[in-house]
N, C-alpha and C positions, 0 to 999 in steps of 0.2 A: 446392404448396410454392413460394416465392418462387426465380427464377431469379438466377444469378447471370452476368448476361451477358459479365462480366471473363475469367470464368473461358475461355471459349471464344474469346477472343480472339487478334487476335496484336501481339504486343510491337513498338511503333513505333522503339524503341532510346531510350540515353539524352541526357535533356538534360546540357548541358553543369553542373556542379556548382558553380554562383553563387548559383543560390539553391533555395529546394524541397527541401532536401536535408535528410540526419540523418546525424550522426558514428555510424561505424560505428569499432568500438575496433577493437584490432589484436591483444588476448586472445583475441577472440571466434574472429578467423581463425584464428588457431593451435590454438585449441580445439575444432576441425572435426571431429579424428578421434575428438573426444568423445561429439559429436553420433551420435545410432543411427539417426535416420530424418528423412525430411523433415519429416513433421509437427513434431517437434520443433524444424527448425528454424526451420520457419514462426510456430510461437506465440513466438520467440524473437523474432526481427524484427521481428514485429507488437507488439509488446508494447513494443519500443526503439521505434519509430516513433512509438506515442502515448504514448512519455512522455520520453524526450527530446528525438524531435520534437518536440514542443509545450512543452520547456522544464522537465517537469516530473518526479518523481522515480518518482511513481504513479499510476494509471486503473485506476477499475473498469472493468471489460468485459465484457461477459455471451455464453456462448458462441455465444449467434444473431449478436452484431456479430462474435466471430472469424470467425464461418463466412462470413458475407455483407457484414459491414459496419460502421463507428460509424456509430449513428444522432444525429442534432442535436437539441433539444427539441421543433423540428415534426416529426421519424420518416421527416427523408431520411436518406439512407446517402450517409457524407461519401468512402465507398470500398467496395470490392469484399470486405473481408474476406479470409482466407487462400484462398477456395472448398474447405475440407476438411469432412467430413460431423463432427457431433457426434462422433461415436466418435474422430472420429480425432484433434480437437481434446485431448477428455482426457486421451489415451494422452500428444500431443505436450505436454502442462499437465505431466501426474504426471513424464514424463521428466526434461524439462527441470529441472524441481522438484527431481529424484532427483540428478540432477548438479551442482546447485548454479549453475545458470545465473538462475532466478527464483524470486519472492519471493511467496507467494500471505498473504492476511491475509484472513480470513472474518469477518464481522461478522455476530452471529445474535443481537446485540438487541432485533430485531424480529422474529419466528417465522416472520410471515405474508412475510417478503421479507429473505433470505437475500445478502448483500450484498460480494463478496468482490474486494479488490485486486490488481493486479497490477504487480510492479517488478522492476527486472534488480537482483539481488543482486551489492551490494556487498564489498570487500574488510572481512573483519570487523576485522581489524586495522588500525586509522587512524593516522595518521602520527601521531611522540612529538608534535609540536606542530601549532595548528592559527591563521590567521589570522582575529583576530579585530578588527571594527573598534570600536574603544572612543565614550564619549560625546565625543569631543573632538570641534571644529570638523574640517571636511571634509577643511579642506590638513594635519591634521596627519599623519603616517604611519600604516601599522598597528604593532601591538604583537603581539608574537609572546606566546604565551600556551601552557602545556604544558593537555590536554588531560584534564581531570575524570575520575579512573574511576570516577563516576558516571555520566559520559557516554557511558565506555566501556561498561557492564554495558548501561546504556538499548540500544546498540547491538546487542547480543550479542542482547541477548531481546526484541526486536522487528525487527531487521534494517533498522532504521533510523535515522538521527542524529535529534535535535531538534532546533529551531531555533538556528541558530549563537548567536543574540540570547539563548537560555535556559542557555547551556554553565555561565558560569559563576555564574547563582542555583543551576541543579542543582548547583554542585560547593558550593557554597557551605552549602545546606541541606541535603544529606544529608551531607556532610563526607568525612572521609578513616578515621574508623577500622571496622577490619573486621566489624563486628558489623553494623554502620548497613548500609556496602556491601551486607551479606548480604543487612538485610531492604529493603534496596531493591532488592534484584534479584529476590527472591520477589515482594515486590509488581508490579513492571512487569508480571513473567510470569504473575500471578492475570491482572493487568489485560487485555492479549490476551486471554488464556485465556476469559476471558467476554465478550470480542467488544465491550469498549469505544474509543472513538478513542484513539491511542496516541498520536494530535496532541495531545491533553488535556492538555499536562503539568502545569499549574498544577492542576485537580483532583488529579492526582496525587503531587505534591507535599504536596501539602493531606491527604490521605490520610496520607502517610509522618509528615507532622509530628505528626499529631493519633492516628496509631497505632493508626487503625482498617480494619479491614478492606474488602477489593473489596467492594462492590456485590455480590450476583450476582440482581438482578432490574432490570427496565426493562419502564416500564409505558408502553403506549401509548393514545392515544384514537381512538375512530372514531365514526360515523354508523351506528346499526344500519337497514339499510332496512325492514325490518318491524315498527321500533316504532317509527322516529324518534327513538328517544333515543341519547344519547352515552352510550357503554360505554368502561370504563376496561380493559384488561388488562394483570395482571401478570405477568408471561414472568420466570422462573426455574426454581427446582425447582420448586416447586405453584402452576402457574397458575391465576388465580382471576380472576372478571370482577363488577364492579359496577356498575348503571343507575342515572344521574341524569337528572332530567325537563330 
């Protein structure tokens, strides 16, 4: 088993906080007595670290990098990982999850590699209004803009905004009365549900408009080694595979 030699080390203290660093919220401390165990609050930190460290909202992570490390596309380890054994990763995953601290998105459109997100869960309720920069030239100001509840529903059942630049085609094409709302909010949540990108939104839109249902297959191709031919496979409810020369 690969060693993780962080773990037995000892802490040199910190650097001064100019740069290298990641905003740690001031929710999070006061939500301490939340927290049940270390683990938990290990996969929570780790999980802020690479993604608002790095600017961004979401990382896949795969439990061998919590434990030991992110690996880089050449399979160095750009860090030490939390040093907690698999089990105990889980436990601190499902917690955190239970508590409403993070945000897990499974993607199993591909059978053979099971693919799944990780984001510190947002406040589900966003502000009445949100700024939005319009087509205008750069010095013009923003325009304050009330916020789609199309955009709110998207939110709700995927636990995440879309792109500010989509707020208002979404509020635009699925519109404002209650029916629409509805089944744009069943669609989103087929959409997760069968493990499609919820970055998509223009497919799905496209979907909403034309009033037809999720997907629920996704077919992928491969190289079979023992006959050399490409095989197609369809992943849904009856998988089925066909060989072309």
């Amino acid at each position: 088993m690969e060693s993780n030699p962080i773990a037995s080390a000892h802490f040199g203290g910190f650097d001064d906080p100019i740069e290298n660093w990641s905003k740690l919220p001031h929710s999070l401390i006061e939500a301490l007595p939340m927290i049940g165990s270390l683990a938990e609050l290990k996969v929570i930190l780790y999980i802020l670290r690479h993604t608002w460290g790095y600017q961004d909202t979401e990382k896949r992570i795969t439990l061998d990098e919590f434990a030991r490390g992110r690996r880089t596309r050449d399979k160095r380890r750009i860090d030490g990982g939390t040093g907690m054994t698999i089990r105990s990763i889980r436990m601190g995953l499902s917690q955190a999850e239970e508590h409403g601290f993070i945000t897990r998105v499974i993607n199993r459109s591909d059978k053979a590699r099971t693919k799944i997100t990780y984001s510190l869960t947002m406040r589900i309720t966003p502000p009445e209004e949100s700024d939005l920069r319009t087509t205008l030239p750069p010095t013009t100001s923003r325009v304050r803009v009330a916020l789609p509840d199309a955009v709110r529903i998207f939110r709700t059942q995927t636990h995440r905004y879309p792109p500010k630049s989509w707020y208002v085609e979404i509020g635009r094409r699925v519109g404002s009365d209650p029916a629409a709302l509805a089944r744009w909010g069943e669609l989103v949540k087929d959409w997760v549900g069968h493990g499609w990108n919820p970055s998509n939104v223009a497919s799905m839109l496209t979907k909403f408009q034309e009033e037809q249902p999720v997907p629920t297959t996704h077919i992928s191709s491969f190289t079979n080694p023992l006959t050399g031919k490409v095989e197609q496979v369809k992943h849904g409810n009856q998988d089925t595979a066909t060989s072309t020369e």
